[in-house]
N, C-alpha and C positions, 0 to 999 in steps of 0.2 A: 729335445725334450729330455730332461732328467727322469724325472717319474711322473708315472700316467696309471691313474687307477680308475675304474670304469666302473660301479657299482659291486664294491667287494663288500662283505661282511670280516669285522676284524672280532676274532674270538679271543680268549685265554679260557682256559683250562675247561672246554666244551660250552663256554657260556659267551654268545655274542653279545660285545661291546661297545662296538659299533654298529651299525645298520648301514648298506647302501652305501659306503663312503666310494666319492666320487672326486680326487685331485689330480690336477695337473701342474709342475716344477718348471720353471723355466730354470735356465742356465741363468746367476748373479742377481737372483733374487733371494730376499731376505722374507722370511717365513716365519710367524709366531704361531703355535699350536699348545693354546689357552683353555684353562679347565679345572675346575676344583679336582684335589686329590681322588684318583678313580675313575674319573670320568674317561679315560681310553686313552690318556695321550701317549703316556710311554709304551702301550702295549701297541697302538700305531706306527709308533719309531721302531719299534721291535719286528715290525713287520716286512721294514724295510729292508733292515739287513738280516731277514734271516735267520729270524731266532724263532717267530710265529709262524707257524703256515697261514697260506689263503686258501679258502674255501672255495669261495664264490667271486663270480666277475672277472676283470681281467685287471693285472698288476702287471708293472714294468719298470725295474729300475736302473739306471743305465744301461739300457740292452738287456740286461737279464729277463726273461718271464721268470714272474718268483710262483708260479700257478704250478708249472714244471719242473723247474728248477732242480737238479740234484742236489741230494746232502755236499757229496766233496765238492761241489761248484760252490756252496756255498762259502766258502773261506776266501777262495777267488774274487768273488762279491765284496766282501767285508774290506777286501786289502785294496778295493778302490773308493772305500768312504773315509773320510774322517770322522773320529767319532766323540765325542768332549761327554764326559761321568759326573757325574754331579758329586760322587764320591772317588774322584781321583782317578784309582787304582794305579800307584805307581807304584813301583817295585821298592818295598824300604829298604833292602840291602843294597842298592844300589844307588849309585849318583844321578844326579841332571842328565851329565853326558852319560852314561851308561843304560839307563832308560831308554835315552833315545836311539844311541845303537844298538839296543836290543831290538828293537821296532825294524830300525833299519837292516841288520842282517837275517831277522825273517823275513822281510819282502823282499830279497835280494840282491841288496847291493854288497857288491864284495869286495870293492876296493875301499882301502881303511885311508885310503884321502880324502875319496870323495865323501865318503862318512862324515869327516870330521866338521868339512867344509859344510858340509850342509846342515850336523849342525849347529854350528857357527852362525849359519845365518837364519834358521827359523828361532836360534833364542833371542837372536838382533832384533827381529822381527818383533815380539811379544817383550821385549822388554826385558832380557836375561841373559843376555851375552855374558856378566859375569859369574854366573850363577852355576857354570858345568859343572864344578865340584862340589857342589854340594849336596846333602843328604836332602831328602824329603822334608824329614823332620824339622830340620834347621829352614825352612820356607814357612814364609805366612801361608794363611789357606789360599788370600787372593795369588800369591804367586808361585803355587801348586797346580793351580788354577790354569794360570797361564804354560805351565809347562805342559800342562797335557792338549793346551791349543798349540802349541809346539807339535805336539807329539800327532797331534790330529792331520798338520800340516806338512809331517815330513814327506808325504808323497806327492806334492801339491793335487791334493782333491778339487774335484768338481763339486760334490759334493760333502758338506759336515752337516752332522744332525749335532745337536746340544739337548741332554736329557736334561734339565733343571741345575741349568751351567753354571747359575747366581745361587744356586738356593741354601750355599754355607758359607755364604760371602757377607760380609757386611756392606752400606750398600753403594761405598765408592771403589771397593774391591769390587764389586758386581757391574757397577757403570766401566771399570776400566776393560772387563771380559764382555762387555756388549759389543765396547767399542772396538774392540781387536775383532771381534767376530763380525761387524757391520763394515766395517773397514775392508774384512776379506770378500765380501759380500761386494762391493764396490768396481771390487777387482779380477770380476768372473767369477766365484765361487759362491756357488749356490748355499744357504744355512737354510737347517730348518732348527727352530729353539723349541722346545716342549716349557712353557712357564705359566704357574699361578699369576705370576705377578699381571696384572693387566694396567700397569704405569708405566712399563717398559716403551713400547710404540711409540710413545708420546716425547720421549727422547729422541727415541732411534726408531725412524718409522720403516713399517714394513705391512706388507701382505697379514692380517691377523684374521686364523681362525677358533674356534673354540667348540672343544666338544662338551658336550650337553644333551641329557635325555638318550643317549644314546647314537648321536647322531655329531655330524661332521657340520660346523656352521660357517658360513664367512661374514664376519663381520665389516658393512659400509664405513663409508666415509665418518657416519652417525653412526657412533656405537647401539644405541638403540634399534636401528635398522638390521635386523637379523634375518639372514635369508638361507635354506639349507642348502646347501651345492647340488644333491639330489634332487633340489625344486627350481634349479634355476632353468630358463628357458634354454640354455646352451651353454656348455664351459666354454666355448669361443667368448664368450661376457663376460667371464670371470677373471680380471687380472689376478691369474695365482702366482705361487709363488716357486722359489728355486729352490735347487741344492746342490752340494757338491762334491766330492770324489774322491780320496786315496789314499790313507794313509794307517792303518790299524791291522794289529793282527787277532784274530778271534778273540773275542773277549773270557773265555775260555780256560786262552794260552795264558793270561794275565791274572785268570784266578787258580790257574794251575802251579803258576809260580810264586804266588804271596801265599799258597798252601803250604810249598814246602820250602824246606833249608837249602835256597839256592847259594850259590857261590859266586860272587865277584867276578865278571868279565874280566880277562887278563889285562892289566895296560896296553 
C-alpha cells in the first residue's frame, strides 16, 4: 500500500475542504483527481507530502503516519516522492543538466559519475538526451515540462503526484506528458494527476476521482454513476488507485533559490 487514508478531513487555512476522505494507492496505478478550480484537489496533494496537516482520521504514506509525523521527517518524506508543478520551478540560472544535479546532490548522491549517468538516462527517458545544456528559457513549455518529469524521476519513485501537469501545455504538449507519466505508471510507479480536464481518461485510462461539494468521489465505469468512497460498502470494492516515490527536494529549497542570485554549479 502506497497511501491509505481512513476518514481524514483535508483543511487549508482552518476551513475544511474535504469531508471524510477515505483512499487507498496501490503500487503502478494511475490515478486522476478531477474538480473545478477549488474544489480540494491540490490542497489534497498537499497533504500528502506534507505541506497541510491532518486533523482527523488516519493518513499513511509510504510508511509515514503524516497524523504524527514530525516537521524535520518531513523533508525525509518529500525526497521519496516525485513531484511534477504545473509551473515548472526550474532553476533559470541554470541548465537541464544542472537542475538535475542539483536535485541529485541534495538527496545524496555524491559521486559526479553516477550523477551524470543518471542523468543521461532519465533525459533518454522523457525525450531530452540532447537538451543538458540548455537554459530553461531556450525550452518550449511542453519540454520544460518534461524536464521536471526528469527531475521527478531522478530518484526512481514509487510514487509522482502531477499538480495540473497539462495545464500550460497546448494539447499535444499535454498528450506527450500523459503519456510519459502513463507510461511510468505501467512500470510500477504509482501517479496520482490533479486535472480539470475530464477528457484525459478517455485516452489514457486510469482509476478517476473527483472532488465535489466538498467531498472525495470515485467515478464508475459510467461517468454518471457517482458514488462517494465514504458511502461505499467497503474500500476492499473500490479498485483505487496508486502512487509513487522518490525524487524532490522540498519544494521550499526550489523557491528559496529562484528568490535569490544563485551561482552556476561549477563544471
Amino acid at each position: 500500500m502506497v497511501i491509505e487514508y481512513k476518514e481524514v478531513d483535508i483543511q487549508r487555512d482552518e476551513q475544511v475542504v474535504l469531508y471524510n476522505v477515505n483512499l487507498q494507492v496501490q503500487e503502478g496505478e494511475f490515478v486522476y483527481l478531477t474538480g473545478v478550480v477549488g474544489s480540494g484537489k491540490s490542497s489534497l496533494l498537499k497533504t500528502i507530502y506534507g505541506e497541510l496537516d491532518i486533523p482527523t482520521g488516519t493518513a499513511e504514506v509510504l510508511g509515514y503516519n503524516l497524523r504524527s509525523i514530525k516537521r524535520r521527517k518531513v523533508p525525509c518524506l518529500r525526497r521519496e516522492l516525485g513531484i511534477v508543478f504545473q509551473d515548472f520551478r526550474l532553476l533559470l540560472d541554470f541548465n537541464v543538466r544542472q537542475n538535475l544535479d542539483f536535485v541529485l546532490r541534495a538527496t545524496g548522491w555524491k559521486d559526479r559519475t553516477q550523477r551524470a549517468n543518471r542523468i543521461t538516462e532519465v533525459l533518454t527517458i522523457v525525450g531530452l538526451a540532447d537538451k543538458q545544456e540548455a537554459m530553461p528559457y531556450q525550452l518550449s513549455g511542453g519540454e520544460q515540462q518534461r524536464v521536471c518529469i526528469a527531475r521527478a524521476i531522478l530518484n526512481r519513485p514509487r510514487l509522482i503526484l502531477a499538480d495540473e501537469a497539462t495545464g500550460n501545455q497546448d494539447a499535444e504538449s499535454g498528450r506527450q506528458t500523459l503519456r510519459l507519466l502513463h507510461d511510468l505508471s505501467k512500470q510500477g510507479t504509482a501517479v496520482i494527476m490533479a486535472t480539470h480536464n475530464t477528457q484525459l481518461p478517455k485516452e489514457f485510462p486510469g482509476t478517476v476521482y473527483e472532488c465535489r461539494d466538498h467531498r472525495l468521489f470515485r467515478i464508475e465505469e459510467n461517468p454518471q454513476d457517482l458514488k462517494t468512497v465514504s458511502e461505499a460498502d467497503s474500500l476492499d470494492d473500490i479498485p483505487v488507485a496508486t502512487v509513487a516515490n522518490k525524487a524532490t527536494v522540498e519544494t521550499a529549497d526550489y523557491e528559496e533559490i529562484n528568490n535569490n542570485n544563485t551561482q552556476h554549479i561549477e563544471e
